[in-house]
C-alpha positions in Angstrom: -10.9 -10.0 -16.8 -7.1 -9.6 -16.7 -5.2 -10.9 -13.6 -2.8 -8.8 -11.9 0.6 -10.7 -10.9 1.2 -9.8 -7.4 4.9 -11.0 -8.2 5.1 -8.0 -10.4 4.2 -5.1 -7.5 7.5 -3.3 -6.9 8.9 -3.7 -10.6 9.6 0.2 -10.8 11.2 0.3 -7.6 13.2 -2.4 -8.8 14.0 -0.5 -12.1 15.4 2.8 -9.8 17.3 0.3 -8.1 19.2 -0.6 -11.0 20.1 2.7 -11.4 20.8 4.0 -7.8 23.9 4.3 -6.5 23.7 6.7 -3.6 24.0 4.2 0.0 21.4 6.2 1.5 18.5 5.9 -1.3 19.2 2.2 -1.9 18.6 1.9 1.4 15.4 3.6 2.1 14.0 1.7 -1.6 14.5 -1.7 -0.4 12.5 -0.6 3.1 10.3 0.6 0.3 9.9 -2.4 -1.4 10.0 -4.8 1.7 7.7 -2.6 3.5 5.2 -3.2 0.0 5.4 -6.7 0.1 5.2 -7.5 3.9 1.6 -5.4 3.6 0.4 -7.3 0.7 2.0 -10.6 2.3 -0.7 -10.5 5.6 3.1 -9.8 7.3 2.0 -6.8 8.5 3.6 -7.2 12.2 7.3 -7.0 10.5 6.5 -4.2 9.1 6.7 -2.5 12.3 10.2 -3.7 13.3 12.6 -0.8 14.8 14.9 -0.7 11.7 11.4 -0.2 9.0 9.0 2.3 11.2 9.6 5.3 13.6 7.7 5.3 16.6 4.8 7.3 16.2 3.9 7.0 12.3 1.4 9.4 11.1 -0.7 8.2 7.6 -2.5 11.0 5.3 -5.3 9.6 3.1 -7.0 12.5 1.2 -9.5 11.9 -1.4 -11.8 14.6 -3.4 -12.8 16.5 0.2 -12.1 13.9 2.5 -8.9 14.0 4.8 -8.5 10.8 7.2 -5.6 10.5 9.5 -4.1 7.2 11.1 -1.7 8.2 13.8 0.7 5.6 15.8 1.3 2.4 15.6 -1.6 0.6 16.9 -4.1 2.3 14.7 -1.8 1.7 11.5 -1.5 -1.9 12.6 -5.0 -2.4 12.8 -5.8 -1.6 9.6 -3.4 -3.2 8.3 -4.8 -6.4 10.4 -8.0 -6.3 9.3 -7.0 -6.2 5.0 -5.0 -8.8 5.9 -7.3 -11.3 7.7 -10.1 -10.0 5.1 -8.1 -10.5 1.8 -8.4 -7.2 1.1 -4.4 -6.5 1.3 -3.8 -7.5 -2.2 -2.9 -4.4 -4.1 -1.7 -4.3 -7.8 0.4 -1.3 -9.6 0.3 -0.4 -13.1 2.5 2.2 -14.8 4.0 3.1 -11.7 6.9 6.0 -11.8 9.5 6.0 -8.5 11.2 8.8 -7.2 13.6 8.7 -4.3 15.1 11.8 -1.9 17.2 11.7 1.1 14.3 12.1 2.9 11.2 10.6 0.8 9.5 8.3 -1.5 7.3 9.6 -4.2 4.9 7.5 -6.4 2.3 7.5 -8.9 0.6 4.8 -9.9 -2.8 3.4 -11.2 -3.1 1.0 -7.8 -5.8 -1.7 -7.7 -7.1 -3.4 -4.2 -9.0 -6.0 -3.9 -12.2 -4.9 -1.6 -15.1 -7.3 0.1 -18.7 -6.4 -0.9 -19.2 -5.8 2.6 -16.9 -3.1 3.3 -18.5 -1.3 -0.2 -21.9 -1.9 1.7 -20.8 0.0 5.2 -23.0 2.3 7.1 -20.3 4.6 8.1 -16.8 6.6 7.5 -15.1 3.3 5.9 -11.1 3.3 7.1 -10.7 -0.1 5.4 -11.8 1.0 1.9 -9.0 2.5 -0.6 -8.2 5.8 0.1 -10.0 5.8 3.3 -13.1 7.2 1.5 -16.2 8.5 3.4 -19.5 7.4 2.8 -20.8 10.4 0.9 -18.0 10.1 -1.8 -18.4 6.5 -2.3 -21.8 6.2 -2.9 -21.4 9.1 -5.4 -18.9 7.1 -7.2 -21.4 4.3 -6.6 -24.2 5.6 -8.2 -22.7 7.2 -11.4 -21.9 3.8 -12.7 -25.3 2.7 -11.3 -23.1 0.1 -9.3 -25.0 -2.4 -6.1 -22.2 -4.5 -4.3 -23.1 -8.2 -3.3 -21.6 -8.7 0.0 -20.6 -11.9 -0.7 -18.5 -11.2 -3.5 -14.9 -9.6 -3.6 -14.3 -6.0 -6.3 -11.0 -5.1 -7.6 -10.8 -0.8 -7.0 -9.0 0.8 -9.3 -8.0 4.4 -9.7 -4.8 6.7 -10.2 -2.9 7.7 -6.6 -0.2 9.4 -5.9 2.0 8.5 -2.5 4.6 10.2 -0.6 6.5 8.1 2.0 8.7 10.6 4.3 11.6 9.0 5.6 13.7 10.0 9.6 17.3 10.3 9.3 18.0 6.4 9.6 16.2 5.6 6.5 13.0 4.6 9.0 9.0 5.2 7.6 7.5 8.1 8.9 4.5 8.0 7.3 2.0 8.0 4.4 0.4 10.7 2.3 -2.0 9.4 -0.4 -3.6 11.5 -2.8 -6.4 10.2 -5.0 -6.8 12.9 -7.1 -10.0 11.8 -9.1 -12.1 9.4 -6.8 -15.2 9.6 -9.6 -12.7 8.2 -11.9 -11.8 4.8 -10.1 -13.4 1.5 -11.5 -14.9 -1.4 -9.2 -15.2 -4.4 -11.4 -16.7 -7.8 -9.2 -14.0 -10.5 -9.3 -15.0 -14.5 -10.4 -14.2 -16.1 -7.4 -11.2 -17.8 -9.8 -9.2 -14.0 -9.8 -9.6 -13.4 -6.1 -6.2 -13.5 -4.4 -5.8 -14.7 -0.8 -3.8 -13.1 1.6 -2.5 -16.7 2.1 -2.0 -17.0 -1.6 0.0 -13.7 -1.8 2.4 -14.5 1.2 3.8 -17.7 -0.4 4.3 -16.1 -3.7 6.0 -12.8 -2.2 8.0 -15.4 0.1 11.2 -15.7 -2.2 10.9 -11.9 -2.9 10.9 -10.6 1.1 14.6 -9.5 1.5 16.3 -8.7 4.9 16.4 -5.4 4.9 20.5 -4.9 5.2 21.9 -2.4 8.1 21.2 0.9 8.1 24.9 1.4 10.2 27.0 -0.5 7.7 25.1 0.4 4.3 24.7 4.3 4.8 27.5 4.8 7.6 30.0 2.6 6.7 30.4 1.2 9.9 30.9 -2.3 10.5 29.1 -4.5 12.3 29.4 -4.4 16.4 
């Protein structure tokens, strides 16, 4: 199969860059885009910082008929910590489209993640597959490709989802919403051990592309620095 370039994650955030000009939205894109490659990176704790996250983030992960909800920091955190000590934080974006408002991020993108056999194999309501989905729903999508997960092996999930990222008033994440619209339409193709992607592998190559993220004060305010 194809591989995905990891490098190549945030390319249409970096394309509405290019073409942004308002302080405010360049702002919140490069949290965006940081924020994107600190997950995929295993640098999840940074992702946390004061400037990136407000206190209490609330995630929204619906899929066909199932609605999960992740709410504060600890319980974002540790699902973040478990993809990333699991290499299943490695996420891939084709055809995405960006939108920006003073207030949110809007996405839609055909996102693939790579996912252990085990978690595909999981007797319960799986919060560490892709779009948190439950049991029922997966092995529905499961058995209509008359699919059987080895858990020794690694999958790459695959599937149209839409995102909306609400921003506070200092440009800080809020939250998630994720949409997958069509969960019977997503594809889980086994990976040769030669395609799968390390967390450890993803860090070093998103290394030169983690940016500070600049001041919100002195970007969006115009104030300088104290």
């Amino acid at each position: 199969m194809a591989r995905y370039d990891v490098t190549k994650l945030n390319v249409a955030i970096d394309r509405l860059l290019a073409v942004t000009q308002n302080p405010r939205h360049r702002f919140m894109l490069q949290a965006y885009s940081r924020h994107r490659y600190l997950e995929v990176a295993g640098r999840y704790e940074e992702i946390f910082a004061p400037d990136m996250m407000a206190e209490n983030p609330v995630y929204h992960v619906h899929a066909d008929e199932t609605n999960a909800k992740l709410e504060g920091k600890d319980a974002v955190k540790s699902l973040y910590r478990m993809w990333a000590q699991t290499n299943q934080s490695i996420f891939f974006t084709e055809n995405e489209q960006v939108a920006v408002a003073d207030n949110f991020i809007a996405s839609v993108t055909v996102a693939h993640q790579q996912i252990a056999g085990r978690s595909l194999m999981a007797n319960r309501v799986m919060a560490r597959l892709p779009g948190f989905l439950s049991e029922a729903l997966l092995k529905r999508v499961l058995a209509a490709k008359n699919f059987k997960a080895d858990e020794n092996s690694m999958y790459l999930y695959s599937n149209v989802i839409q995102m909306i990222w609400p921003y506070d008033d200092r440009g800080r994440l809020v939250g998630e919403d994720v949409w997958e619209p069509d969960p019977d339409k997503a594809t889980i193709v086994k990976l040769d051990p030669a395609d799968v992607l390390t967390t450890e592998e993803a860090g070093k190559a998103l290394a030169p592309l983690i940016k500070p993220l600049p001041s919100f004060d002195e970007m969006v305010l115009g104030r300088g620095a104290a």
